[in-house]
Backbone bond lengths (Angstrom), bond angles and torsions (degrees), N, CA, C in turn:
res aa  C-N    CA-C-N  psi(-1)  N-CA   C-N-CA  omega(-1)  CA-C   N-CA-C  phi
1 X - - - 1.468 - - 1.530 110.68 -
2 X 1.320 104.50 -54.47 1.873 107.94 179.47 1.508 101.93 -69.32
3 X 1.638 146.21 -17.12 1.248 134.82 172.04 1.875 103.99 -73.79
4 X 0.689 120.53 -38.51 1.723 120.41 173.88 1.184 119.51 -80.08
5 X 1.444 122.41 -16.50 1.074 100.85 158.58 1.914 118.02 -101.60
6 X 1.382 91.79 2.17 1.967 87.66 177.72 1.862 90.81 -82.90
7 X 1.598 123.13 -49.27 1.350 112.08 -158.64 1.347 126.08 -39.15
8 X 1.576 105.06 -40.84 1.727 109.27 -177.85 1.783 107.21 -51.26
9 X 1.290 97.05 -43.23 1.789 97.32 -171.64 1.408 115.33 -76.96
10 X 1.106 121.10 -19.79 1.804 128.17 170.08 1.043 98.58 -67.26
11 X 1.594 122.91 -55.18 1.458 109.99 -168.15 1.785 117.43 -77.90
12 X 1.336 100.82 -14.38 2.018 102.44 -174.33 1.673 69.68 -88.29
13 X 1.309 154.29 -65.39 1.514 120.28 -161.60 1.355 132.80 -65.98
14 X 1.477 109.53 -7.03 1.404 113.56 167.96 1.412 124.05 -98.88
15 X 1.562 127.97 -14.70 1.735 144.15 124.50 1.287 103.19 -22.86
16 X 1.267 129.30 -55.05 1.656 113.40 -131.93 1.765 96.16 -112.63
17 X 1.407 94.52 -13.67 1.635 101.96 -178.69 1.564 119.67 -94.65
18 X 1.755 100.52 -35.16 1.526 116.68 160.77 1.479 127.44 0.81
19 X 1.782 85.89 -76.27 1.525 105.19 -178.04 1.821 125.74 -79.32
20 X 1.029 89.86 -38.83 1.865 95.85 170.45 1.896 97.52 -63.87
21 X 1.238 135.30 -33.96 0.999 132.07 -137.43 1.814 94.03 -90.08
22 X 1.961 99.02 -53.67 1.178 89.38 141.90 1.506 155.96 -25.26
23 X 1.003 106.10 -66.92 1.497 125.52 -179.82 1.772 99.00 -55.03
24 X 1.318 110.02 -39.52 1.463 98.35 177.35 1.297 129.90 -104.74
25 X 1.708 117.04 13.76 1.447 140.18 142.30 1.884 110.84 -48.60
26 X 1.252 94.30 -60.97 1.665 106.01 176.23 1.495 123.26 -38.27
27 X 1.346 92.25 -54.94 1.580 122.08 -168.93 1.869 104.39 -73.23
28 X 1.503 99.15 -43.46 1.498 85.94 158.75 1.244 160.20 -81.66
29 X 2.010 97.69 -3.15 1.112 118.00 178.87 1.419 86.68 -116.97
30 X 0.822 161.97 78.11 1.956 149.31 25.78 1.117 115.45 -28.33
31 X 1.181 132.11 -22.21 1.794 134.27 -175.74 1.797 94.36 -85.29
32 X 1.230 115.42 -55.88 1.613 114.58 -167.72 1.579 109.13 -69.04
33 X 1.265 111.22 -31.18 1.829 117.61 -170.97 2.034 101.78 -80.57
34 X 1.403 103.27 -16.05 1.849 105.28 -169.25 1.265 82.90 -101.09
35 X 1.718 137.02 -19.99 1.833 102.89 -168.28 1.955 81.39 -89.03
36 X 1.230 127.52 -37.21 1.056 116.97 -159.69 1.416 124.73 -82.51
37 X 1.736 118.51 -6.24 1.073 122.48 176.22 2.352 113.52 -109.67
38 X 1.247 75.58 -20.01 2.029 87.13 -171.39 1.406 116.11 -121.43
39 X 1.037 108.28 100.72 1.435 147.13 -162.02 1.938 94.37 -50.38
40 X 1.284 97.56 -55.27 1.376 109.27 -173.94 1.891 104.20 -47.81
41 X 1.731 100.08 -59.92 1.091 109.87 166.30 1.382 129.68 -36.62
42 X 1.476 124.52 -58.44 1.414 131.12 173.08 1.876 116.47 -61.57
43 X 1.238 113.93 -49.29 1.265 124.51 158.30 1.468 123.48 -24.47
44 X 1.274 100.71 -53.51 1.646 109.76 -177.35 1.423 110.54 -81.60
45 X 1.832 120.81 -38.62 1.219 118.92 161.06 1.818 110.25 -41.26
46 X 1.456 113.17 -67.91 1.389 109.79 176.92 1.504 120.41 -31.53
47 X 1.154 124.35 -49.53 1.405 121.09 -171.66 1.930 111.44 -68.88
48 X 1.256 106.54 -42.64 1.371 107.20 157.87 1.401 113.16 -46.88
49 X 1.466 130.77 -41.44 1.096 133.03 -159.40 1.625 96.43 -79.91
50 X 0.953 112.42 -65.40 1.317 128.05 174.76 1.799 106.90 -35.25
51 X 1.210 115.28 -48.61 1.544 109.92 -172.70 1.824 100.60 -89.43
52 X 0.915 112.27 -9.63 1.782 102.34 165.11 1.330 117.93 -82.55
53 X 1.756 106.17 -19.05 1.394 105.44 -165.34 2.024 100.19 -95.17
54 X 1.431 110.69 -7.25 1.285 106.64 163.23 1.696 131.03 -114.92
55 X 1.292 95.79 -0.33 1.689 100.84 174.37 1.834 93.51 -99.22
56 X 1.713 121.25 -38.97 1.560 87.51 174.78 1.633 110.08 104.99
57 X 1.171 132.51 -151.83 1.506 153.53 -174.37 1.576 100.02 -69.18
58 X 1.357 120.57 -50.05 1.789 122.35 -175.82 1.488 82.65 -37.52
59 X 1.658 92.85 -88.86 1.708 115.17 -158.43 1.899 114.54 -22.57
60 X 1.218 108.72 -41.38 1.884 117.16 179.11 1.644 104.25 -71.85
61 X 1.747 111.99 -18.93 1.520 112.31 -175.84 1.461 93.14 -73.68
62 X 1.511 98.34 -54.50 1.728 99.68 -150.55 1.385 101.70 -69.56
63 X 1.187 116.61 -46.21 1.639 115.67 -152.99 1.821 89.57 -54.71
64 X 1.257 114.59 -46.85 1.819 121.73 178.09 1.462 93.65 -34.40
65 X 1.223 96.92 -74.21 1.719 100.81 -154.23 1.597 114.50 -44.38
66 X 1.630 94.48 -34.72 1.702 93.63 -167.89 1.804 92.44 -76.50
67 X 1.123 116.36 -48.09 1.766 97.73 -165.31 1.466 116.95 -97.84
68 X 1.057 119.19 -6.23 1.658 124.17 140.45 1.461 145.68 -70.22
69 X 1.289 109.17 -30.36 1.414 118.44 157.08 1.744 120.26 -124.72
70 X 1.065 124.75 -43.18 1.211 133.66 171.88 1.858 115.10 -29.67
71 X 1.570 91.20 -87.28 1.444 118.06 -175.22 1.749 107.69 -47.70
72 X 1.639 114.35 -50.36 1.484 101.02 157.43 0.838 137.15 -109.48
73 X 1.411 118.91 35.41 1.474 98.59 147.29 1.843 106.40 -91.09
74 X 0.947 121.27 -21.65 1.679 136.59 -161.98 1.766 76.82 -59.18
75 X 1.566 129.33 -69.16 1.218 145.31 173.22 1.614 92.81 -24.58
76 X 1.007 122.05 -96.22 1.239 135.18 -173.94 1.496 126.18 -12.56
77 X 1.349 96.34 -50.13 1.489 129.54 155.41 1.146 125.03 -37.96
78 X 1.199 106.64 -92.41 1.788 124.13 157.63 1.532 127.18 -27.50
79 X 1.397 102.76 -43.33 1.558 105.19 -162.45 1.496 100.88 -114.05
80 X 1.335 136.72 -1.68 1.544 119.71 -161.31 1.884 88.61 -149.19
81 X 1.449 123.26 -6.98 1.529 100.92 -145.92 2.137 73.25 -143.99
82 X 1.263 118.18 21.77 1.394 135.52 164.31 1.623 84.63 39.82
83 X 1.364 142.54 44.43 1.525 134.84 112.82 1.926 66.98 111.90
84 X 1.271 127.33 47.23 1.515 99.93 169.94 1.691 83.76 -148.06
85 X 1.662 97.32 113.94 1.436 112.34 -172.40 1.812 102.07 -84.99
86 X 1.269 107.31 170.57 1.602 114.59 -165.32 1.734 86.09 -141.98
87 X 1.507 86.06 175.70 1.667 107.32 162.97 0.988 125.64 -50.06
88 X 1.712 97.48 -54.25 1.803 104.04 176.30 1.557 130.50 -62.52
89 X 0.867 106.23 4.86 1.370 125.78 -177.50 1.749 106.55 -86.28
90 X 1.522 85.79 -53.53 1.854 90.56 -179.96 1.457 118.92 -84.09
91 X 1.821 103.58 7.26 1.444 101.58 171.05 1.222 117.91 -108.00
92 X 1.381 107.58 -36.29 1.772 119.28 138.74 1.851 117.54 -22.79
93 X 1.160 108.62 -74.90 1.713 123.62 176.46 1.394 105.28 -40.49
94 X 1.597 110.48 -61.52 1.877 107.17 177.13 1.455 104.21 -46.00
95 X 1.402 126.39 -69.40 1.393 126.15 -130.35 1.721 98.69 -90.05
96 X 1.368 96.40 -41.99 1.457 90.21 -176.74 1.872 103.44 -63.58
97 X 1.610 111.21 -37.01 1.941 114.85 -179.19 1.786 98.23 -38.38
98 X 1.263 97.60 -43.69 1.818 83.00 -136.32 1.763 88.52 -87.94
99 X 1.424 124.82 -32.49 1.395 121.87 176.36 1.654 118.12 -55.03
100 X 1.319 114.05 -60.88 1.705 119.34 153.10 1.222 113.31 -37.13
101 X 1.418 134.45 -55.41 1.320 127.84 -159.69 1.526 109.94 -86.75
102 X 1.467 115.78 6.00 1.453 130.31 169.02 1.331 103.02 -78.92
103 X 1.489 107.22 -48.37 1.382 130.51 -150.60 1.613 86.39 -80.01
104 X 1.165 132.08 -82.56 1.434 135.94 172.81 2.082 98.15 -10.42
105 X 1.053 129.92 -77.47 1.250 125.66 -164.95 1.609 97.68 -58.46
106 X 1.311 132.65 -64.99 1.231 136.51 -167.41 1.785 104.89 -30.86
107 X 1.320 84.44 -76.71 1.512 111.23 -178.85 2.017 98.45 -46.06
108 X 0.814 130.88 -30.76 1.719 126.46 -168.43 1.476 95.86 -80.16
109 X 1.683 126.89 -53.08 1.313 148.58 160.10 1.857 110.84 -19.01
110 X 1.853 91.19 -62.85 1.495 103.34 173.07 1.663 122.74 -60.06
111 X 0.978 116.07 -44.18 1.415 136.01 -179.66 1.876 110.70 -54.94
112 X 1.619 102.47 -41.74 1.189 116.31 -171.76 1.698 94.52 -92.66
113 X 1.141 145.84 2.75 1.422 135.10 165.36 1.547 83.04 -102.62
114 X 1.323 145.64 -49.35 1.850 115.42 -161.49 1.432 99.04 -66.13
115 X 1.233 122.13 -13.15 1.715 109.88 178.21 1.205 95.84 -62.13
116 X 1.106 121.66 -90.60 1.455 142.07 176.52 1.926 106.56 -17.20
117 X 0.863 101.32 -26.76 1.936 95.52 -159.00 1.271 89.39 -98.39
118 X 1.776 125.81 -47.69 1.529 123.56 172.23 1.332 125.62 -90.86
119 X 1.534 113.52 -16.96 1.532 112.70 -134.77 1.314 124.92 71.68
120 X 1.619 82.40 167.06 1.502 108.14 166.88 1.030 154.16 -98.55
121 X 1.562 114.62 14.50 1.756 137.77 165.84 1.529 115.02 -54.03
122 X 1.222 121.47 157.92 1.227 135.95 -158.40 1.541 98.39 -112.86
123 X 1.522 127.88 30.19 1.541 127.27 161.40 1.331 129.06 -73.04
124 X 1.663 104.00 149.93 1.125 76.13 -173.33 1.902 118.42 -69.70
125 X 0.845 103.07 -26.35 2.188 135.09 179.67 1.696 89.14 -30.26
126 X 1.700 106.67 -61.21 1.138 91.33 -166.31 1.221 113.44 -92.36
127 X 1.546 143.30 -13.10 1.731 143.87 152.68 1.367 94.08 -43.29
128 X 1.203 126.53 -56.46 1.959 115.78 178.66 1.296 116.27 -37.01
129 X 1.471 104.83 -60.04 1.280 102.36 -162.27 1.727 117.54 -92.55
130 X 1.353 111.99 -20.09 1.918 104.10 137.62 1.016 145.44 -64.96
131 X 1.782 105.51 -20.03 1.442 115.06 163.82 1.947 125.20 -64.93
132 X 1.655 95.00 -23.88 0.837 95.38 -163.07 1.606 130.23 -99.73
133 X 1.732 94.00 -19.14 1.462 122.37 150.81 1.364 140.44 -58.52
134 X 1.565 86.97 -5.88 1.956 120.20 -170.62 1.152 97.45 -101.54
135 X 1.389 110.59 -53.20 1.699 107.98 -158.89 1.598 100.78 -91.01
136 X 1.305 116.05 -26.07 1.642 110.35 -168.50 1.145 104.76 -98.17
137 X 1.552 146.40 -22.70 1.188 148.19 -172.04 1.159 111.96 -117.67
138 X 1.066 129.36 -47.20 2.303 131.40 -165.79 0.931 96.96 -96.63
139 X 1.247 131.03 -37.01 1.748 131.86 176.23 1.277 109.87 -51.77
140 X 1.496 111.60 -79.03 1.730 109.76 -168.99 1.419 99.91 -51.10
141 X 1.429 137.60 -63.84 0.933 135.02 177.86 2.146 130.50 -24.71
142 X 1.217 79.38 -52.48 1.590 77.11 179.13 1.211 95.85 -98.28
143 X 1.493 159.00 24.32 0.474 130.93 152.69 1.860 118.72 -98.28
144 X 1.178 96.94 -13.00 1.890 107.57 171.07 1.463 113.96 -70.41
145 X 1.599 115.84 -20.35 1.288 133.37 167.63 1.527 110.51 -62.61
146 X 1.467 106.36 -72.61 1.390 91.74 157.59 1.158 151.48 -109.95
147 X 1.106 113.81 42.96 2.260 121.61 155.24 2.187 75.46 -83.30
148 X 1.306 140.60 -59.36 1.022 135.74 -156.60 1.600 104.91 -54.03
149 X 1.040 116.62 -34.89 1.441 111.60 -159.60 1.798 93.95 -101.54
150 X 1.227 140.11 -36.90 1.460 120.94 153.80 1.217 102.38 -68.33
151 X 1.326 158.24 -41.50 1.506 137.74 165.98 1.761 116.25 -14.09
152 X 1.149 87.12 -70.38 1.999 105.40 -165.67 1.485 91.98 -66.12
153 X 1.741 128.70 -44.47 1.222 128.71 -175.51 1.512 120.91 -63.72
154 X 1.855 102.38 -11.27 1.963 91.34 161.05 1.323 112.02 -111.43
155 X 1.512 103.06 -15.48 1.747 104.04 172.89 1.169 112.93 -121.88
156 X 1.099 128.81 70.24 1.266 132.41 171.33 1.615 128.21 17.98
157 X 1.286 113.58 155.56 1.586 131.48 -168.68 1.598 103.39 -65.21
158 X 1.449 123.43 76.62 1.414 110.00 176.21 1.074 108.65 -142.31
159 X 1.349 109.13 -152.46 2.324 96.38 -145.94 1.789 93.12 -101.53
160 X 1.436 104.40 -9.71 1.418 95.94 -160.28 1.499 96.62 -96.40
161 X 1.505 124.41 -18.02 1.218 139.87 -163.77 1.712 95.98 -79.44
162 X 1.311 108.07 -59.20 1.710 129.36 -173.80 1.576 95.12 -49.33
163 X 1.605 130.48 -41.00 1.368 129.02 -175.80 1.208 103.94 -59.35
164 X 1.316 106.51 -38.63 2.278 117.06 -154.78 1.881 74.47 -68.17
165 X 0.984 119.61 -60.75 1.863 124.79 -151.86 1.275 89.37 -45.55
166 X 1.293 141.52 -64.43 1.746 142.39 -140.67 1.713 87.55 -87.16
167 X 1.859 149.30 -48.00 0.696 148.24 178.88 1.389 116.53 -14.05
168 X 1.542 139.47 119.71 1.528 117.64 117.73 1.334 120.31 49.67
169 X 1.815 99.74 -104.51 1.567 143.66 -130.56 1.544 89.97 -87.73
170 X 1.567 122.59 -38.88 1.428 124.09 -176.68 1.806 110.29 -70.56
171 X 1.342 109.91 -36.29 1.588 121.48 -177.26 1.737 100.45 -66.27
172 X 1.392 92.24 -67.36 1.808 99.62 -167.99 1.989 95.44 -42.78
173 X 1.512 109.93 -71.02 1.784 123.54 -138.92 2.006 81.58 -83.42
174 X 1.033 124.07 -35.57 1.012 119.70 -172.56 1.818 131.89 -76.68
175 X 1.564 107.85 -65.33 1.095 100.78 -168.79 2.039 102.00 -111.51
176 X 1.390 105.92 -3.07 1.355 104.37 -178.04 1.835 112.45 -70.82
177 X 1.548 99.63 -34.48 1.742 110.92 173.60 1.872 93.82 -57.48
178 X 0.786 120.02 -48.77 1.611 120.00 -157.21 1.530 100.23 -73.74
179 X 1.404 117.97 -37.69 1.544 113.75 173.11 1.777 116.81 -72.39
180 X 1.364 108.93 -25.66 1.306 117.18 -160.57 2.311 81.95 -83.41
181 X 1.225 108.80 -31.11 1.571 99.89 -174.37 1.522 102.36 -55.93
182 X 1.808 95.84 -61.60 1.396 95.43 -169.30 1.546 138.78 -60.06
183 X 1.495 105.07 -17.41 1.566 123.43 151.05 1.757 107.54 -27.84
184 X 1.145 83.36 -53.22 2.042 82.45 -160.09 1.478 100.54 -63.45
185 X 1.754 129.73 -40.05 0.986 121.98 -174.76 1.639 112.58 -85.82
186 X 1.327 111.44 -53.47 1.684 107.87 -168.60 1.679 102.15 -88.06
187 X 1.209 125.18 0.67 1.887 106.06 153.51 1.349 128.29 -56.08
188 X 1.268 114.27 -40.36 1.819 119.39 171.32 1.768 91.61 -88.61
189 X 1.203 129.29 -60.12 1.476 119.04 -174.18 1.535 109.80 -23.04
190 X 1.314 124.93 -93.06 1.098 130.30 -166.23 1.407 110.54 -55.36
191 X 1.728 139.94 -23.60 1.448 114.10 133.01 1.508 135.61 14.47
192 X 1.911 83.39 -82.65 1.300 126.65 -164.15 1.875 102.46 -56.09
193 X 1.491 109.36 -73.00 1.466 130.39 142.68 1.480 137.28 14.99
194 X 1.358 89.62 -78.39 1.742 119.29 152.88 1.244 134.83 -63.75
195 X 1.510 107.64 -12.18 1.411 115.90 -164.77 1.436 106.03 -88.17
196 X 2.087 91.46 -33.34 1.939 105.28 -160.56 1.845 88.51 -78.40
197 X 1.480 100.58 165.85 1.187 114.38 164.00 2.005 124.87 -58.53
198 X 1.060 100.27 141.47 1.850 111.10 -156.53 1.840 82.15 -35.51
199 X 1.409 131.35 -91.50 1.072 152.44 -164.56 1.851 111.28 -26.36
200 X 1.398 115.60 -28.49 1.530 120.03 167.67 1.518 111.08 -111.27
201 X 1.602 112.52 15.51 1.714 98.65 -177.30 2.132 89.08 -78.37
202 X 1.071 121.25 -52.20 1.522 117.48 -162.19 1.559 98.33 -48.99
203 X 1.391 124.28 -53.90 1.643 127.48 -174.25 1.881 107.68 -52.22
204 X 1.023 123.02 -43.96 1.497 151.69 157.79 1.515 109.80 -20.10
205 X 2.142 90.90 -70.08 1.384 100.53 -143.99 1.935 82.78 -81.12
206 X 1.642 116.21 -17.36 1.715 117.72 -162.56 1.903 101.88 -53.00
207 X 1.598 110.91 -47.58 1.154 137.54 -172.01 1.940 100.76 -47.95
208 X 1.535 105.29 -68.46 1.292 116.53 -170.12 1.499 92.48 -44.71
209 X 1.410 110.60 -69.13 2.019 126.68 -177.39 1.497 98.66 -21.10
210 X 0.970 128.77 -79.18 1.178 128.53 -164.01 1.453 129.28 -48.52
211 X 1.580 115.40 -34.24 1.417 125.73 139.37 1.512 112.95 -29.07
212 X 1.500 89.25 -89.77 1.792 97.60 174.82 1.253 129.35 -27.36
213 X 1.142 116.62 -57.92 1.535 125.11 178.18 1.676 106.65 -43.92
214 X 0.974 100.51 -58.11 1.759 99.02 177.50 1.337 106.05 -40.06
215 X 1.147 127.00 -74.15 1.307 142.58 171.32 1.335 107.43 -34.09
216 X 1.043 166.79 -30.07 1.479 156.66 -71.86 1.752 84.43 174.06
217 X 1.316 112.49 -64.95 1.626 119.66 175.19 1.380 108.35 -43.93
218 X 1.299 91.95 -50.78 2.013 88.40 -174.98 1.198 117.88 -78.39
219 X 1.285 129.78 -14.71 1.547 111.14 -171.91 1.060 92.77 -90.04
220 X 1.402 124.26 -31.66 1.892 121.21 -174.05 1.512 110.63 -68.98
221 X 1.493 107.76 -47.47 1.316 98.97 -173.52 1.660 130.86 -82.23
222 X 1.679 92.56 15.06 1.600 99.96 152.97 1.335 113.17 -109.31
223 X 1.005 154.02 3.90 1.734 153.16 144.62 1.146 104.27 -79.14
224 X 1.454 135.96 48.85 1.790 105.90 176.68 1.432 103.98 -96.84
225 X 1.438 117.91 -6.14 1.603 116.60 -174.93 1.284 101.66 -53.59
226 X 1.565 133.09 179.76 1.503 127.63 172.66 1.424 106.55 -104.32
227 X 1.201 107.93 160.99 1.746 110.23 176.50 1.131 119.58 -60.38
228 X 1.347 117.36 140.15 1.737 124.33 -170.95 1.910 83.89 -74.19
C-alpha cells in the first residue's frame, strides 16, 4: 500500500528534475573541458584552491552560506517576490546560513576522509567508488537530516512530530522523493567533484549546491503539511 502510494512521487521527482538536471550536466561539462583545456581557467581555480587550503573550516562555512542560502534566496527575491524582500527572507537567510554552513564544514570533513579511504587519482575505479559512497550512503543520510530538520521547522519540535520522523511513511513519501531528485543532479555532479583536486572539490561541489538548493526548496516547500 505505502509502495503505490510513494511510486507516483519518485517518478513526478525524477520528471521534474530530469531536465534541470540536464541542463546542469551541460554546464558541467563546459566546466570540466575549460579547467582542462584553459590555463587561465585552471589558474584561477588554483587560487581558490589555494585560499581554501589556508583559511580552512571558515572558507567550507562561508562559501555554504553564500551559495546555499545567500545566492537563493537573493534569486527568490528577484524572480518570485518582484525584487521586494520581507522578514522572511532574513529568517530564511539565518536558518537556512547557519544549517548549510554546518553542512559546508561537515561535508569538506567528508570529502577529506574519501581522499584518504580511496585516494586521490583521477580513475575512473576510484570516481565510482567515491561516487558511490556519496550517493548511496552520505546522501540519503544527510539528506533525512534535512527534510527532518525543515520537518520540525514547519511543525514544530513535538512528541507526535518526532514519531512521524522514525516512521516508514515519513522515509518512503518524504525524504526518498528528495533523494531520488537529487540523483538526477549530484550522480554526474560528484563525477565532476571527484575528478577536481581534494582542496577545490568543496568550492566545486558549493557551485553545483546552489542549483540544488533551489530545487531542494521546492520539493520541500510543497510537503510541509504533516503526515496523515
Amino acid at each position: 500500500m505505502l509502495l503505490t502510494e510513494v511510486m507516483p512521487q519518485i517518478k513526478q521527482a525524477f520528471k521534474a528534475n530530469l531536465k534541470p538536471g540536464a541542463i546542469l550536466w551541460a554546464l558541467m561539462l563546459i566546466f570540466f573541458v575549460a579547467y582542462a583545456t584553459s590555463t587561465t581557467f585552471s589558474s584561477g581555480l588554483g587560487k581558490v584552491s589555494e585560499l581554501k587550503t589556508s583559511v580552512g573550516y571558515p572558507f567550507s562555512f562561508g562559501v555554504y552560506v553564500l551559495f546555499a542560502a545567500v545566492m537563493p534566496e537573493m534569486f527568490k527575491i528577484m524572480f518570485f517576490q518582484k525584487r521586494r524582500p520581507t522578514v522572511q527572507n532574513l529568517r530564511n537567510l539565518i536558518f537556512v546560513g547557519l544549517l548549510f554552513g554546518c553542512i559546508g564544514i561537515v561535508t569538506d570533513i567528508f570529502y577529506v576522509y574519501q581522499a584518504r579511504w580511496f585516494g586521490e587519482a583521477g580513475d575512473l575505479r576510484t570516481l565510482l567508488l567515491k561516487a558511490f559512497v556519496d550517493q548511496a550512503l552520505y546522501s540519503p543520510v544527510a539528506n533525512f537530516i534535512l527534510v527532518s530538520i525543515f520537518f520540525m521547522r514547519e511543525n514544530g519540535i513535538r512528541r507526535e512530530v518526532a514519531r512521524k520522523l522514525v516512521s516508514p511513511r515519513f522515509v518512503f513519501t518524504k525524504v526518498l522523493p528528495v533523494v531520488v531528485a537529487g540523483w538526477c543532479i549530484w550522480i554526474p555532479g560528484v563525477m565532476l567533484v571527484y575528478s577536481m583536486p581534494t582542496a577545490l572539490q568543496l568550492p566545486v561541489a558549493s557551485l553545483i549546491l546552489c542549483f540544488w538548493v533551489l530545487i531542494f526548496t521546492f520539493v520541500t516547500a510543497s510537503r510541509t503539511e504533516l503526515i496523515k
